[in-house]
N, C-alpha and C positions, 0 to 999 in steps of 0.2 A: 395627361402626362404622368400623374401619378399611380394611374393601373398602369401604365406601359410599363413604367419604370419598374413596379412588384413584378409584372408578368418576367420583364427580363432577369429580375434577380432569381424569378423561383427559376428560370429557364436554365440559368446559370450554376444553381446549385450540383445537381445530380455531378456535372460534369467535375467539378473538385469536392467530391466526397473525399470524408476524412479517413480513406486509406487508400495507401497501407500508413500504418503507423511506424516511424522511424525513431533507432536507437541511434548514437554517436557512431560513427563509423571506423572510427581509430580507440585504440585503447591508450587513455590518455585522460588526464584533470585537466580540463580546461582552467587557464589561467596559473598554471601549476607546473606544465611541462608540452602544454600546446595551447594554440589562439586559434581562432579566426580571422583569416587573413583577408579572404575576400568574401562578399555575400554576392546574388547571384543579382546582375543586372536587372534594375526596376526600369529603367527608361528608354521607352519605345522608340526616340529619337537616335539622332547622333551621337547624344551625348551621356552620360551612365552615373547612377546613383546607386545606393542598394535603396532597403525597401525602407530606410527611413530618410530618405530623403538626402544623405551621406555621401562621402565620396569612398567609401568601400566597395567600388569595385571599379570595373571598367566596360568600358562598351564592348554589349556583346558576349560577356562572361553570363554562363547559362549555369551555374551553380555556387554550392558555398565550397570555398575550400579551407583547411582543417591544418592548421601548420605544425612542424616542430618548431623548436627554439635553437638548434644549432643542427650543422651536419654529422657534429656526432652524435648527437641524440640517432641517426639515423643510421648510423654504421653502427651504433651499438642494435638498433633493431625495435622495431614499434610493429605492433600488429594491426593489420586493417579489417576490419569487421563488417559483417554482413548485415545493412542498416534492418532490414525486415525480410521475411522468410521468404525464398521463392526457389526459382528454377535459372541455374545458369547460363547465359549464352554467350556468346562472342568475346571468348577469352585472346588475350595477345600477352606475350612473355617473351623476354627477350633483347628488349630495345635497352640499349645503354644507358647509366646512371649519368649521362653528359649535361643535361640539361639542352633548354635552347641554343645558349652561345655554344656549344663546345659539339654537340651533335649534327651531322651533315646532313645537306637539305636535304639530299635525294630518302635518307633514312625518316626524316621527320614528315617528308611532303605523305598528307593523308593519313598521319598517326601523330596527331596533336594531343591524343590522350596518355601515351606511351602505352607502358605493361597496363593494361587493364581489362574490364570486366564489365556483364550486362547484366542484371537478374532481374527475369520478370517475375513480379507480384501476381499479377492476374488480374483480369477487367481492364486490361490497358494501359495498367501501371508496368512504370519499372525506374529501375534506378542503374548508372552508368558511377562507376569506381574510376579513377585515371591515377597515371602518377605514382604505380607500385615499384619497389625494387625488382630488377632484373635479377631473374632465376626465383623470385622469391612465392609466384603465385602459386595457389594451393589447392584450386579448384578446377576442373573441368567441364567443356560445354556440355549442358546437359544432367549435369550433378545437381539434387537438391540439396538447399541450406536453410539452415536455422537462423534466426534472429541471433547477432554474436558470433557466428561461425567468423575461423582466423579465415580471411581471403588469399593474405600477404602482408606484405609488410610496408612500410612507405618509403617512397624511392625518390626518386629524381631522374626520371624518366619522361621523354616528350617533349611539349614546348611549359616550360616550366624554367624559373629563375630561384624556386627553393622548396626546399622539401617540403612537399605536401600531400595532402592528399583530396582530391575535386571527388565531389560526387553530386551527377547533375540528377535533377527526378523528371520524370516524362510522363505525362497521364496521354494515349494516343499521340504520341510523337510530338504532344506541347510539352513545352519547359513550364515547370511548376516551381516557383518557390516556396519551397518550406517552409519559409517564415511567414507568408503571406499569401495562403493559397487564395485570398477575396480579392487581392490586387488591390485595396483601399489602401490607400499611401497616409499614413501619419508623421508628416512633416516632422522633424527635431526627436522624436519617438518613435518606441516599439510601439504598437498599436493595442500588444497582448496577447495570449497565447494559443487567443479562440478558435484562431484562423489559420492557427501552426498545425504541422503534421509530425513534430516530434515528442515524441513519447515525457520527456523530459526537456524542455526547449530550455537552448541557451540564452542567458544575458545578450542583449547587444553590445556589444565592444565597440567605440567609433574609432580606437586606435588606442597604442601603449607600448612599455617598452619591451622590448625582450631579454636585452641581457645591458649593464654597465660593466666595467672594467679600468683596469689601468697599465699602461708600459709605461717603458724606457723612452717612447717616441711616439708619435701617433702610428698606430697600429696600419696594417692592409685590410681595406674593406674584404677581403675573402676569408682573412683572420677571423675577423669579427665573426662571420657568418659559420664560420664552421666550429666557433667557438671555443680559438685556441689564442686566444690575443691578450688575454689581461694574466697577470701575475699576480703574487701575494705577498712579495716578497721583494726589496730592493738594497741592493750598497748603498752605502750614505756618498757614494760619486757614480751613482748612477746620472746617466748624460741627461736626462728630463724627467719628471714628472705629470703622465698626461693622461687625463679622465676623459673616459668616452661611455656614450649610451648608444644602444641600436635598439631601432623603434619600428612601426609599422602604422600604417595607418595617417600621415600626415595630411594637415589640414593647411590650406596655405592662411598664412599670418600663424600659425601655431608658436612656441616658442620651445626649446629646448634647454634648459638653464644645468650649466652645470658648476659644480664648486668643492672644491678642497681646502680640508682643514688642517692645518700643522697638527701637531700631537701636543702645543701648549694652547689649542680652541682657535687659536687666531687664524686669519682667512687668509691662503694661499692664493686662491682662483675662483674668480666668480666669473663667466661669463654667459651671455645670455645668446643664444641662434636664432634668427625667425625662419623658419621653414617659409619659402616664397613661393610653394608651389607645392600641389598635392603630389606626395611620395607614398606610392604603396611599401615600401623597406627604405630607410636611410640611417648616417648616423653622422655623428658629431662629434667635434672633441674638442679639449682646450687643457693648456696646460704651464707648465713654466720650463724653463733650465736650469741647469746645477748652478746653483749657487755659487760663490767664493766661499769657501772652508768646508764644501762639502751638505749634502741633507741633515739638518736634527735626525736624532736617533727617536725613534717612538713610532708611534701607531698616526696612520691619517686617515682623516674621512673623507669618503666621498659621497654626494650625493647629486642625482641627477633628477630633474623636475621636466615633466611635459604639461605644458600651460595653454590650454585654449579658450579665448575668449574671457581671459584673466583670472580664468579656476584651472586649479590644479589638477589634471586629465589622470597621470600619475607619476610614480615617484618613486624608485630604487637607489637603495645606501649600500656601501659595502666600505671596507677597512682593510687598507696594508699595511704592513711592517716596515720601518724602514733602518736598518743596521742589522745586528748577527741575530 
């Protein structure tokens, strides 16, 4: 059993040789002004994990995708990058910034990837870009590129619920994960960066927040997402006081804990969410109403905590004003 076993691994090798070797495909600091949102399906069943065993992804997702933090990060403009050098093919341009909900089947049926792009590596590799803004691609079938060449820019194009940008990798027409081209699943862990094909490989992320905030009332989740909902500023008879986080990556039992400080330290709002179910984007709020005589004049804190498994996942503060 134990030669069979070496024979299939040396057999195995050739086939996920470590190239091409790949850069980030967005121009962007991870953690800073984009995440990873999804990783590419590790489970060959029904049901989907990424490759640490995780619920970051879904069944059937055959790469990683690379997010912004709001919709206007995207309408101000992000460039999309050429992960390693090759040869372009099968560009598409054109498809509406609608997303899923909002774009018509007949336009979506058979272009799941929206504005996107092929580039073969060579030896059977290649790498598929999805998800660019419409009118914004920059290349042509047939054009060579460089490692870092702008592609585009990232859109909201396809079937897609938020700006990002997928890039699936294919050695002969298989799906390859980049983070795990040995397919050895290290439960609760990255496994290490042995068996990675990025030049610089990212941290695993199992989830976090993207942005906290505060209004008048609880916010529209579209607000949220486009990153026009919280203020800095409030009248002391403003109609509520209410703190919200948007997160990705949820685990169920997870918790969300959020809480505000008056401007003399004492606790306005504590309350706690359990997330009951894996949510790839959600978010939370809690808050109070105007008081009788109006809000204290001064500064409050807010701070928002994601909690799993009784450790602190992560944790964003911010501060408003509240009179002239």
């Amino acid at each position: 059993m134990r030669l069979i076993l070496s024979a299939f691994i040396l057999a195995a090798t050739p086939a996920l040789a470590r190239e091409p070797i790949l850069n980030q495909p967005i121009d962007c600091t991870l953690g800073e002004d984009c995440f990873i949102l999804q990783y590419t399906d590790a489970d060959p069943g029904p049901g989907a994990a990424d490759y640490t065993c995780g619920p970051m992804a879904y069944d059937g997702h055959k790469g990683t995708d690379f997010a912004l933090y709001s919709f206007d990060a995207m309408e101000a403009g992000v460039n999309v990058l050429a992960p390693a050098p090759g040869v372009v093919r099968g560009v598409r341009d054109g498809m509406p910034d609608t997303g899923f909900d909002d774009t018509p089947a007949d336009i979506l049926e058979g272009r799941d990837c929206g504005n996107g792009l092929v580039i073969d590596h060579g030896g059977g590799w290649e790498t598929q870009v999805c998800h660019l803004k419409q009118g914004s691609v920059m290349v042509q079938s047939g054009q060579r590129v460089a490692m870092g060449a702008v592609l585009g820019q990232v859109g909201y194009s396809g079937r897609t619920q938020y700006p990002h940008v997928h890039i699936s990798v294919r050695k002969d027409d298989r799906v390859v994960d980049p983070f795990n081209t040995d397919e050895i699943t290290a439960c609760g862990q990255d496994d290490g960066d042995e068996d990675d094909l990025w030049s610089d490989s990212p941290s695993y992320t199992g989830g976090g927040l993207i942005s906290v905030g505060v209004s008048a009332e609880v916010p529209e989740y579209d607000a949220v997402k486009k990153g026009a909902a919280g203020r800095n500023q409030f009248q002391t008879t403003a109609p509520a006081l209410v703190a919200w986080g948007f997160a990705y990556g949820g685990h169920r039992n997870d918790v969300m804990e959020i809480a505000i400080t008056r401007p003399d330290g004492s606790e306005l709002v504590r309350s706690r969410a359990l997330i009951e179910d894996k949510q790839v984007l959600y978010f939370r709020a809690a808050g109070k109403r105007l008081p009788e005589g109006g809000w204290p004049e001064g500064g409050y804190g807010v701070s928002v905590r994601l909690e799993r498994n009784g450790e602190t996942l992560d944790q964003m503060e911010t501060q408003v004003w509240v009179g002239r």
